[in-house]
N, CA and C of each residue as an Amber inpcrd file, in Angstrom:
protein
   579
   0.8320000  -1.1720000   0.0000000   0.0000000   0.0000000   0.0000000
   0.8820000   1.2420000   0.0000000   0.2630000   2.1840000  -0.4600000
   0.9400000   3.1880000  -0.7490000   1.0960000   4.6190000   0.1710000
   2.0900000   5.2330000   0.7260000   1.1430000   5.8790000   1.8350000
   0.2140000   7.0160000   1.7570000  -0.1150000   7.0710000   0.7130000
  -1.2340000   8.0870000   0.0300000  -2.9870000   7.3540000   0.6120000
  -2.4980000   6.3510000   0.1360000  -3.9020000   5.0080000   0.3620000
  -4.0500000   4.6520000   2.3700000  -2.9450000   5.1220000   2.2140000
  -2.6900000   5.1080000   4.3510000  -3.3370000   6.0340000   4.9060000
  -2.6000000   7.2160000   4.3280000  -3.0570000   8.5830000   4.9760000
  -4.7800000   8.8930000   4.8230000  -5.6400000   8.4320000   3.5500000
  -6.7030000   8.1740000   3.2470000  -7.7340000   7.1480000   4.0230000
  -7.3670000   5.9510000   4.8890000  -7.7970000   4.8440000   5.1210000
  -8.3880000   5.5260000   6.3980000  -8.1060000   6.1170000   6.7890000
  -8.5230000   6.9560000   8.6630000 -10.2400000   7.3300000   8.1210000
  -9.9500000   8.0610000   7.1820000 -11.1470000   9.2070000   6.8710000
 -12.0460000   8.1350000   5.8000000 -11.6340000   7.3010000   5.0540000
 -12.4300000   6.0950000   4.7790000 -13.3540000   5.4340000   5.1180000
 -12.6250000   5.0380000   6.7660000 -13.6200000   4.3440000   7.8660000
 -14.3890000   5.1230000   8.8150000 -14.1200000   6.6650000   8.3470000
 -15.3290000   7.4740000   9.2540000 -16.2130000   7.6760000   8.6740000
 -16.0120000   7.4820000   6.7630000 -17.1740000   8.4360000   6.1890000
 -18.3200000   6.6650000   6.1390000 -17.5510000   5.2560000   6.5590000
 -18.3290000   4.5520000   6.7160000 -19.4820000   4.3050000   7.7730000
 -18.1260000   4.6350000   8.9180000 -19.2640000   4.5460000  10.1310000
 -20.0890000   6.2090000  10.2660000 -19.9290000   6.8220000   9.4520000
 -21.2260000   7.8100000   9.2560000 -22.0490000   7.4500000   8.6720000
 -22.3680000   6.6910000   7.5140000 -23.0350000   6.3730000   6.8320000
 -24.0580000   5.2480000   7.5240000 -23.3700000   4.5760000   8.1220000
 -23.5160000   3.4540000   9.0580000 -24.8150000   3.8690000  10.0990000
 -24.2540000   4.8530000  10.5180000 -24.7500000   5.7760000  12.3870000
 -26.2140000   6.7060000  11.3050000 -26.1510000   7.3680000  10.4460000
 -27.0040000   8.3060000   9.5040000 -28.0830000   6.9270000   9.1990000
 -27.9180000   5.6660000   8.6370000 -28.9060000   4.8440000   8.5800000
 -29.9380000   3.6240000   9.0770000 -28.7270000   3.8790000  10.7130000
 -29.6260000   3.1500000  12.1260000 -30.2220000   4.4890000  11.9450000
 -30.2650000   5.4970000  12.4020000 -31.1830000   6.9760000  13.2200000
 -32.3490000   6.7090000  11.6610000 -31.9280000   6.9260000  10.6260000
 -32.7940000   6.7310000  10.3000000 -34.2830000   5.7250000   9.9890000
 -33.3150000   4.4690000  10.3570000 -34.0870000   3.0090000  10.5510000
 -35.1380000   3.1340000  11.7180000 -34.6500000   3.8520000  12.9040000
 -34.8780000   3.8340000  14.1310000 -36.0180000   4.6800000  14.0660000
 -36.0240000   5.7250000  13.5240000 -37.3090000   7.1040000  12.8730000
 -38.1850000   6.1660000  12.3510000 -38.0680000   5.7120000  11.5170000
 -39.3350000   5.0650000  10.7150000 -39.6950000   3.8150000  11.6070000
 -39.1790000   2.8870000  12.5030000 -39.8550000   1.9250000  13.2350000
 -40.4640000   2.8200000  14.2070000 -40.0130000   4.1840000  14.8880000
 -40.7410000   4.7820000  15.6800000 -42.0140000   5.0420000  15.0130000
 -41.8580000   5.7280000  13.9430000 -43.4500000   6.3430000  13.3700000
 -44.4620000   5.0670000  12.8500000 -44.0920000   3.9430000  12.6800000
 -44.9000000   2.8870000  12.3990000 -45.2180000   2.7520000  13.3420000
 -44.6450000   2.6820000  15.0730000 -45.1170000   1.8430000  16.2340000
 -45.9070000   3.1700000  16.8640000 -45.5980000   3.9860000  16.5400000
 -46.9530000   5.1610000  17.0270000 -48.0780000   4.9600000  16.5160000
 -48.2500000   4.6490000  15.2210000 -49.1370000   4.6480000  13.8300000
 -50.0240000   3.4860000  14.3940000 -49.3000000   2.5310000  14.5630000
 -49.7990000   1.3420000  15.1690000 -50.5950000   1.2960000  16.3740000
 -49.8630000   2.2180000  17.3620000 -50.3570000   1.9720000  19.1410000
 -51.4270000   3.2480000  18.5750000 -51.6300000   4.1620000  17.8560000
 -52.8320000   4.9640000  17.5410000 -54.0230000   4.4200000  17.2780000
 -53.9360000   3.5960000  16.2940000 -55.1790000   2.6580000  15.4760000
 -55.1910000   1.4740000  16.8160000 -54.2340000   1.1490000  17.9450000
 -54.8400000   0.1950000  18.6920000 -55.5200000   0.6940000  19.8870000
 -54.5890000   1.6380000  20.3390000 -55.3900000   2.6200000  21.3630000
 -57.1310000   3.1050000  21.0830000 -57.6140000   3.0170000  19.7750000
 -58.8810000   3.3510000  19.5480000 -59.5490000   2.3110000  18.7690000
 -58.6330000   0.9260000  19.0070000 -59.3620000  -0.4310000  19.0330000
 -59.9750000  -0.7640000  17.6600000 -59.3730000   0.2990000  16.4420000
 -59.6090000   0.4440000  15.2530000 -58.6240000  -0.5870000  14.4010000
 -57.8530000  -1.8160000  15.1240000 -56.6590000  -2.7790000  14.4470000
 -57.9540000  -3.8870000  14.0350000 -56.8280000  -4.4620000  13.1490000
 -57.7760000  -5.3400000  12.5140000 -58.6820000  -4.8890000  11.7000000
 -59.0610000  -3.8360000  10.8880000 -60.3490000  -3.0910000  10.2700000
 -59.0570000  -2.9400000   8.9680000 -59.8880000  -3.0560000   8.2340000
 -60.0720000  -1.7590000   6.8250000 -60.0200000  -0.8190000   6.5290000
 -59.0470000  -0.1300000   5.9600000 -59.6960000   1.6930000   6.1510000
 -61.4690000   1.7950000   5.5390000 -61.7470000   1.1970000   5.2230000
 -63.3400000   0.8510000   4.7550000 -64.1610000   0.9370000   6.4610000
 -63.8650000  -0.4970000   6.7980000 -64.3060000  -0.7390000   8.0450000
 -63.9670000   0.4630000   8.8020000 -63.0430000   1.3740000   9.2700000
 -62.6050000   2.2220000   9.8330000 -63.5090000   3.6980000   9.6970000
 -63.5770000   4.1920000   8.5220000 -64.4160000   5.2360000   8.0490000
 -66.0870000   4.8290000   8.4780000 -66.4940000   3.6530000   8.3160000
 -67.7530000   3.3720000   8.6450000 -67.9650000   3.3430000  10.3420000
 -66.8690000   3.0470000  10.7280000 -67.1070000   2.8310000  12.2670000
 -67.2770000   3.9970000  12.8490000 -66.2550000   4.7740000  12.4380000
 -65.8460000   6.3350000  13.1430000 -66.8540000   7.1370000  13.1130000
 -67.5260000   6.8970000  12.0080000 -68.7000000   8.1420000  11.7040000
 -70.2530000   7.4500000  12.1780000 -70.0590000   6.0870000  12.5710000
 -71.1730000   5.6120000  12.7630000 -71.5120000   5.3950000  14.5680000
 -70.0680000   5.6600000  15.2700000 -70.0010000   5.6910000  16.3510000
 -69.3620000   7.1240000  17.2520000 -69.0810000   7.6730000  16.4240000
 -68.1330000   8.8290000  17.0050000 -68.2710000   9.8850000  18.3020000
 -69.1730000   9.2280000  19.4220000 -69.1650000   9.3700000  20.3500000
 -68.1870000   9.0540000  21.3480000 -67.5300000   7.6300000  20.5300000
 -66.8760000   6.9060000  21.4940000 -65.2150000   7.0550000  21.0890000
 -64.7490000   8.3740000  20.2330000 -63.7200000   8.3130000  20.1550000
 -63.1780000   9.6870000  20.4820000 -63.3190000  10.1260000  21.5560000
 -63.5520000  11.5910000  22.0930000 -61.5270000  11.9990000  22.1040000
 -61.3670000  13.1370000  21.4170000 -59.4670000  13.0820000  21.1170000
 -58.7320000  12.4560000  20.2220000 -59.8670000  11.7610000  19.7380000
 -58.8670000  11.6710000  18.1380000 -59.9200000  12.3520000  16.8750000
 -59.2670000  12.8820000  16.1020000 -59.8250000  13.5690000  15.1370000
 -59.5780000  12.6570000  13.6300000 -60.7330000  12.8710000  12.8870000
 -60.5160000  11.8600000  11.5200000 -61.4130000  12.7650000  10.7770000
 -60.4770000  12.6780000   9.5650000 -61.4310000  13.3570000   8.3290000
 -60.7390000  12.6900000   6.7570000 -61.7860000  12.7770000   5.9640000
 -62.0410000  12.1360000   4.9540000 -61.6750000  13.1900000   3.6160000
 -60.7950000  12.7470000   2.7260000 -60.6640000  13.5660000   1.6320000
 -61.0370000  12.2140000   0.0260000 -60.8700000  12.4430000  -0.8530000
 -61.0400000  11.2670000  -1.9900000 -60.0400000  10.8210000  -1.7060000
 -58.8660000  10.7170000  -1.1600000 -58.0140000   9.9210000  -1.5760000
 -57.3860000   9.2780000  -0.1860000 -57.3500000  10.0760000   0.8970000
 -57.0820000   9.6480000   2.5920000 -57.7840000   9.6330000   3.4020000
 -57.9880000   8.8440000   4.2790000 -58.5510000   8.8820000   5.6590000
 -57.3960000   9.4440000   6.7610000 -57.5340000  10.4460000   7.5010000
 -56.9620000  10.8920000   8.2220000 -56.5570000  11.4320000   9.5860000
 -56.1710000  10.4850000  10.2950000 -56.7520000  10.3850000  12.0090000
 -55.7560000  11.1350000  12.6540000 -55.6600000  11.7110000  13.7630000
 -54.9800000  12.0600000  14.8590000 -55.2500000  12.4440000  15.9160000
 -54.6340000  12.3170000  16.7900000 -54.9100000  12.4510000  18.4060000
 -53.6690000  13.9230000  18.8990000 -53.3750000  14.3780000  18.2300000
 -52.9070000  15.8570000  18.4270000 -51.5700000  15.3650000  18.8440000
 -51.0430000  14.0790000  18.6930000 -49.3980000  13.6950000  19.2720000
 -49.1660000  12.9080000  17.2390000 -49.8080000  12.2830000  17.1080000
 -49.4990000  11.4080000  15.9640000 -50.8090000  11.2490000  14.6180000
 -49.7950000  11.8960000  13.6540000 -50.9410000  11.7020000  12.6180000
 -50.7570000  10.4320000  11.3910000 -52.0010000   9.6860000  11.3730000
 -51.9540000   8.8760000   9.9870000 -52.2870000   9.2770000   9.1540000
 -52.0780000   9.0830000   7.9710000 -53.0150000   8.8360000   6.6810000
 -53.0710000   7.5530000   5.8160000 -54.0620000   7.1360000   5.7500000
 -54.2890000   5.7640000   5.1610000 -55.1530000   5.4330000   3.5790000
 -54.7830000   5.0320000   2.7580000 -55.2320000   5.2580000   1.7560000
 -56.8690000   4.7990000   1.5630000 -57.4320000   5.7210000   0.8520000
 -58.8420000   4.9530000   0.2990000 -58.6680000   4.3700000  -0.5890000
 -59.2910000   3.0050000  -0.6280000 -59.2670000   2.5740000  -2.2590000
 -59.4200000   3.1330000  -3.3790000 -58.8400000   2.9900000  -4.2710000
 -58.3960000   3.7130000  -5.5280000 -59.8580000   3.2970000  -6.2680000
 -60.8410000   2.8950000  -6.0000000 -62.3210000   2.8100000  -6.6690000
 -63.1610000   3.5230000  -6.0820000 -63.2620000   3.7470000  -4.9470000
 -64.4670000   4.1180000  -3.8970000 -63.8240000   5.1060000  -3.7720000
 -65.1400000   6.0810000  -3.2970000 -65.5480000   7.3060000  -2.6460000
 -66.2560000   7.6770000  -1.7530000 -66.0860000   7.7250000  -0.0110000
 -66.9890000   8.2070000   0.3790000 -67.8630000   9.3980000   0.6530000
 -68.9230000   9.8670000   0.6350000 -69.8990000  10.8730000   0.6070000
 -70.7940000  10.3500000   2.0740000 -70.5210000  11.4890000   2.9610000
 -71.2330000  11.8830000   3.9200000 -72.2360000  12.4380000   3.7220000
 -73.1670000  12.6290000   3.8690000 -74.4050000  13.7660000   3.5700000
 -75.2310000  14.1570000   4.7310000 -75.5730000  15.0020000   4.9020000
 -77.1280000  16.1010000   5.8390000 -78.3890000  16.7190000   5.3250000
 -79.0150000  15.8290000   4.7160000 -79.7970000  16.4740000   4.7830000
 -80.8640000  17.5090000   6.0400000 -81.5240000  18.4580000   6.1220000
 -81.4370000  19.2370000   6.9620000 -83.0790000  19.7850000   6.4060000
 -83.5610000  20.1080000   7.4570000 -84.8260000  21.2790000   7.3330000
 -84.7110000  22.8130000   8.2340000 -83.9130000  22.7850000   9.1680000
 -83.5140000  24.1360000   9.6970000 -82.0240000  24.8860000   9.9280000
 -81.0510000  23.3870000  10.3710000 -80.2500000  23.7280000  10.3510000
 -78.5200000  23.0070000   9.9740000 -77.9470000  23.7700000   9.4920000
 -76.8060000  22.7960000   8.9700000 -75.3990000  23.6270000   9.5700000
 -74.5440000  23.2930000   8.4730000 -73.1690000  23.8480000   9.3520000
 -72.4980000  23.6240000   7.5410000 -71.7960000  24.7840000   6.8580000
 -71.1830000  24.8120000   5.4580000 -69.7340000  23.4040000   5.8480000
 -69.6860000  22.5420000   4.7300000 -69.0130000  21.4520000   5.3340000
 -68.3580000  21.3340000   3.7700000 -66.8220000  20.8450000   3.4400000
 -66.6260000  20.4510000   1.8490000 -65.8250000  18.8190000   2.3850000
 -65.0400000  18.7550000   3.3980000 -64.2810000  17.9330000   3.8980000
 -64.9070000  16.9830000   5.2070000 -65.4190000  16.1340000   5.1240000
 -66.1700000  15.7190000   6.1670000 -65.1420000  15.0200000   7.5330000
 -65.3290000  15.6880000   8.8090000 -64.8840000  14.6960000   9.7920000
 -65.5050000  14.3050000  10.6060000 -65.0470000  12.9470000  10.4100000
 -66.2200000  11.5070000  10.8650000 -66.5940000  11.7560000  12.4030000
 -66.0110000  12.6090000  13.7820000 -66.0090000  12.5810000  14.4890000
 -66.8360000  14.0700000  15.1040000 -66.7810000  14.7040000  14.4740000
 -67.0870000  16.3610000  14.8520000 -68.4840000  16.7970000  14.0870000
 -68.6170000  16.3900000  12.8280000 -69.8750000  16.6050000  11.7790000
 -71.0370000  16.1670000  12.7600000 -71.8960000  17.3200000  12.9160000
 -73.4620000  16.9670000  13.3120000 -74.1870000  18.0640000  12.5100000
 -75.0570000  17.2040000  12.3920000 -76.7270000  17.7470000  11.8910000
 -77.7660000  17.5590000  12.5010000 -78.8550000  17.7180000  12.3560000
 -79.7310000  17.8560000  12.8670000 -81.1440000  16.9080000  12.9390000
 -80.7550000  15.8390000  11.7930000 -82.1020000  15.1580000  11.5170000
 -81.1810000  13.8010000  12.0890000 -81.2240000  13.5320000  13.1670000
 -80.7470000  12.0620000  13.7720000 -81.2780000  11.0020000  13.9200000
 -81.1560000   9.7410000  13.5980000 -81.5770000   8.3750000  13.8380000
 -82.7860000   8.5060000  12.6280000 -82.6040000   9.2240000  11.7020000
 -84.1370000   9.1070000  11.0560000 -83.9270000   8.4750000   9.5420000
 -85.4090000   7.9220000   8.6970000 -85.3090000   7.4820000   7.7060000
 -85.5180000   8.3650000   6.2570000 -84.5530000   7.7250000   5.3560000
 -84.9720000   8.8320000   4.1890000 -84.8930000   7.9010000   3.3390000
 -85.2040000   8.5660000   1.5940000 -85.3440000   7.3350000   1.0790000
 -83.9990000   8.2440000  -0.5220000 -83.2780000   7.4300000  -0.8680000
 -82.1240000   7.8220000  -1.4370000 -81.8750000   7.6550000  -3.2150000
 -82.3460000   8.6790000  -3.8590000 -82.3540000   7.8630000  -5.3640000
 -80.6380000   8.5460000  -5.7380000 -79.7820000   7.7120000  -6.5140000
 -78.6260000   8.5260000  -7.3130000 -78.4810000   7.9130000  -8.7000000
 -78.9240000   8.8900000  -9.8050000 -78.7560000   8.5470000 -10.7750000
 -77.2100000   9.8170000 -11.5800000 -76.8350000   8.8920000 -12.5130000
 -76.0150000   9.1240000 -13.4570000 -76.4880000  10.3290000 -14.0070000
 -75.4500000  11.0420000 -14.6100000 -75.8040000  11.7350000 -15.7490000
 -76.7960000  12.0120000 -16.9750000 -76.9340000  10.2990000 -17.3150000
 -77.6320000  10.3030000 -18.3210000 -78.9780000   9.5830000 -17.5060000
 -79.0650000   9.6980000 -16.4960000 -80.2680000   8.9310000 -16.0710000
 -80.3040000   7.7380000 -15.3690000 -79.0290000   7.1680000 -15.7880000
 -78.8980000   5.2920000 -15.1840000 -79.2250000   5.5100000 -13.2850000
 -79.8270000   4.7080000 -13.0650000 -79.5350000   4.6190000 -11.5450000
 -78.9720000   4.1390000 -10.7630000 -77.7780000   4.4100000  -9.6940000
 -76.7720000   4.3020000  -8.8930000 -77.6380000   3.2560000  -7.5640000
 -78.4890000   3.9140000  -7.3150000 -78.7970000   3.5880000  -5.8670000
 -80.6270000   4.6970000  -5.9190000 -81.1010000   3.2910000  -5.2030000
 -82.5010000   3.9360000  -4.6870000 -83.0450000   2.7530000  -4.1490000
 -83.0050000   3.8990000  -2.2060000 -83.6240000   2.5550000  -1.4410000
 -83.7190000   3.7500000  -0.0790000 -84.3630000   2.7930000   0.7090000
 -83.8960000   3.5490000   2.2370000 -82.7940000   3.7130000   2.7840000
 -82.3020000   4.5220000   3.4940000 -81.2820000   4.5350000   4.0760000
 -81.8480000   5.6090000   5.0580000 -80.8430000   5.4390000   6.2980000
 -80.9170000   5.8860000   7.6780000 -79.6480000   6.8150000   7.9990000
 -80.2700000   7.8960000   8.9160000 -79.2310000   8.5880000   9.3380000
 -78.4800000   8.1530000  10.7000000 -77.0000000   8.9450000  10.9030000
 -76.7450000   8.0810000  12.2210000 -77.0550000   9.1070000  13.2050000
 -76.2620000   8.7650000  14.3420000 -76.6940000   9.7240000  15.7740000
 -75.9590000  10.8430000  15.6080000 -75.0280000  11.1930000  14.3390000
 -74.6420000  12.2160000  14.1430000 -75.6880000  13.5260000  12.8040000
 -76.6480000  12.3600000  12.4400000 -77.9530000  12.6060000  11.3040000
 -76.9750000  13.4450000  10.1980000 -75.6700000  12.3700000   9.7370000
 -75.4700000  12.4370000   8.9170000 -75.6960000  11.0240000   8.4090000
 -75.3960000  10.4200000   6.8830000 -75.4590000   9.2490000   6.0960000
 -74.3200000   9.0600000   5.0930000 -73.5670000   8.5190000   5.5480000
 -72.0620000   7.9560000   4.8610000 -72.6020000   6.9940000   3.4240000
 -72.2440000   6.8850000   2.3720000 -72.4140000   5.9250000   1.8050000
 -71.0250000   5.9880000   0.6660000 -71.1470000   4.7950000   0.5800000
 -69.0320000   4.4840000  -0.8190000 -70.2460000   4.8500000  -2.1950000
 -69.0010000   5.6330000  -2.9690000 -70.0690000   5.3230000  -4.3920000
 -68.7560000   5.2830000  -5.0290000 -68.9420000   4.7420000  -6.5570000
 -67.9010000   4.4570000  -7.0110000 -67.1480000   5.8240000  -7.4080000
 -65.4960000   5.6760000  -7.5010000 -65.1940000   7.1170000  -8.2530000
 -65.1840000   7.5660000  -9.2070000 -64.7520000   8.7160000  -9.6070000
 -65.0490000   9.5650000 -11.0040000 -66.3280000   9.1840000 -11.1630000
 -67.2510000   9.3210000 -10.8250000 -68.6070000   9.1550000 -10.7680000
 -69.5960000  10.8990000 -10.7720000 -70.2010000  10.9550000 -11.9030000
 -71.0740000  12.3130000 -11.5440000 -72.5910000  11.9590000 -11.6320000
 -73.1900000  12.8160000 -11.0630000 -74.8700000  12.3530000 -11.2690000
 -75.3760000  13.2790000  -9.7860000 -76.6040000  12.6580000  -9.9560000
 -77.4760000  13.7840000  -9.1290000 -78.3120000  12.9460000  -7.8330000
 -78.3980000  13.2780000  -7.0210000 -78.8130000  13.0710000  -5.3110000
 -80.2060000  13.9430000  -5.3680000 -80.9660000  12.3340000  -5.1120000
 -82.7030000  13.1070000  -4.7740000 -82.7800000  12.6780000  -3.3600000
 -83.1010000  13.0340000  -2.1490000 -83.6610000  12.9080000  -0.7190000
 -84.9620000  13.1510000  -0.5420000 -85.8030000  12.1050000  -0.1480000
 -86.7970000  12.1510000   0.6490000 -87.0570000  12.0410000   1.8110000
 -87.9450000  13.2800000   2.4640000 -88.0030000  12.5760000   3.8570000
 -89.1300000  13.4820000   4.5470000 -90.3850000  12.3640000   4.7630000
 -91.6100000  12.7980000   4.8930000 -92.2250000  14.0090000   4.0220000
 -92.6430000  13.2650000   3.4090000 -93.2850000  14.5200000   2.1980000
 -91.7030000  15.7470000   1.9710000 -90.6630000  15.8790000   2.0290000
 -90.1370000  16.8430000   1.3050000 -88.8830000  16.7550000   0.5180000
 -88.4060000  17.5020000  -0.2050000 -87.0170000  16.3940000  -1.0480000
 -86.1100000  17.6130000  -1.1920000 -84.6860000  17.1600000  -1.7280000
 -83.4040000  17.6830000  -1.5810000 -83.0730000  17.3150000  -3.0060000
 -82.4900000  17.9350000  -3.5760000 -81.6960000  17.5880000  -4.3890000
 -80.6630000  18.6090000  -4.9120000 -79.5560000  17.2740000  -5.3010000
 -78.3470000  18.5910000  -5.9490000 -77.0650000  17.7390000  -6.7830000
 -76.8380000  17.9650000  -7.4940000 -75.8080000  17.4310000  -8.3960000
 -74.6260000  16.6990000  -7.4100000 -73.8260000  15.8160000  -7.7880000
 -72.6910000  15.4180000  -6.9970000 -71.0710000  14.5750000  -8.2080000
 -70.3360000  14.7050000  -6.9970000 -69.4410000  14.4470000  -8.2560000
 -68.3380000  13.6220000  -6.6680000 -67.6340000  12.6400000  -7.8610000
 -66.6600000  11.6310000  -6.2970000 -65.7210000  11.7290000  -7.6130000
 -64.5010000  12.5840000  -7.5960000 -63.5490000  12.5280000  -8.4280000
 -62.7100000  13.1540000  -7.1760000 -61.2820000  12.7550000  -7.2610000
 -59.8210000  12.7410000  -6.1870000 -60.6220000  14.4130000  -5.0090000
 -60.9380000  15.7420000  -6.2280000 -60.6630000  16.8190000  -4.8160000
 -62.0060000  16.5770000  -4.8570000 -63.0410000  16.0710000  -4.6760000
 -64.8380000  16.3340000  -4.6670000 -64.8550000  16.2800000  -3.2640000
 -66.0400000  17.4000000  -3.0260000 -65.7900000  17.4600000  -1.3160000
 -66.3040000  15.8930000  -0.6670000 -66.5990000  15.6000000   0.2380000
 -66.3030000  13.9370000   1.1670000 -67.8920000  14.9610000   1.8840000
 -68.0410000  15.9840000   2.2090000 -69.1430000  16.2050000   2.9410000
 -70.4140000  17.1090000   2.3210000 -71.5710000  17.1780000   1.9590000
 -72.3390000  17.6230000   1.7500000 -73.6140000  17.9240000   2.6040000
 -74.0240000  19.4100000   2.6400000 -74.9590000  19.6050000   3.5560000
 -75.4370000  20.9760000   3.1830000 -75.0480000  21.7980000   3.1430000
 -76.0050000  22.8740000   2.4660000 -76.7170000  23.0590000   1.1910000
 -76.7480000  22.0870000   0.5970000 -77.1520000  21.8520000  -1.0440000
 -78.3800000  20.8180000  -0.5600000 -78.3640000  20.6680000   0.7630000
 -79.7560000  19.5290000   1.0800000 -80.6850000  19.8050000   1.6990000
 -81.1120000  21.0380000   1.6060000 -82.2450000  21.9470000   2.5400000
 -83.6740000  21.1420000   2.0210000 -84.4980000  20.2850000   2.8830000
 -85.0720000  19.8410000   2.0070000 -86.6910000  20.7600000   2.2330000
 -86.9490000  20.8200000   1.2200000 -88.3610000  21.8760000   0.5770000
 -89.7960000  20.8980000   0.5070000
């Protein structure tokens, strides 16, 4: 060896064990943020679910998750407890749409969160037509509001067409659209007449 290759060999084995020390800390970061991610979704007993199952639970129970916050965009579900935030993907087909329909009072909503959103018509029945653009029909049946008297339902994405609500003699209607930015919450477009 040469002593050029000598004088070099010192600073060799530091820029290794830097490299070394730079990709435990970083190994160590990302098992931390998974095992937060993890003890988050177990702490609120949400393991084992779906982000499907998850979005349906939250908004269908959200009494019982008082400090963690979740809201819905087309493309994430998004929880946190003000220490650790997830985001978890929605399926790349589905869209969920929250809705309110309302006769006195609502709250302007584009982003729905599953935990905080209330309206006003709770535990009650309505009856739900969604047709296409050209007319085809999506969905028409009963459906129920929850104890938050909103109504979650998946529709498929890139999907446009129009939302009729009934409920006791009066109806709602208003165009809708489930493409990536389409708002996740609707409620002032459902005043029903």
């Amino acid at each position: 060896m040469s002593k050029n290759n000598l004088k070099n060999k010192p600073f060799f084995i530091l820029c290794i064990v830097i490299i070394i020390v730079i990709f435990a800390i970083t190994s160590i970061n990302k098992l931390d943020t998974n095992l937060s991610k993890t003890s988050l979704i177990e702490k609120y007993k949400l393991n084992n679910l779906s982000t499907e199952e998850i979005v349906e639970t939250l908004d269908r129970n959200n009494e019982d998750y008082q400090g963690l916050s979740a809201s819905i965009t087309g493309e994430k579900l998004k929880l946190s407890d003000g220490k650790t935030n997830i985001e978890l993907n929605i399926p790349k087909d589905k869209f969920y749409l929250s809705f309110a329909p309302y006769i006195n009072n609502t709250h302007p909503c584009k982003k729905h969160n599953l935990i905080s959103c209330r309206s006003e018509l709770v535990n009650e029945k309505f009856f739900l037509k969604i047709v296409d653009n050209f007319g085809n029909k999506l969905i028409e049946k009963e459906v129920y509001s929850m104890a938050n008297g909103f109504i979650g339902i998946w529709l498929p994405k890139n999907f446009e067409g129009v939302m009729e609500v009934h409920y006791n003699g009066l109806v709602a209607s208003t165009k809708i659209d489930t493409f990536r930015g389409s708002n996740t919450c609707l409620t002032t477009p459902l005043k029903l007449r």
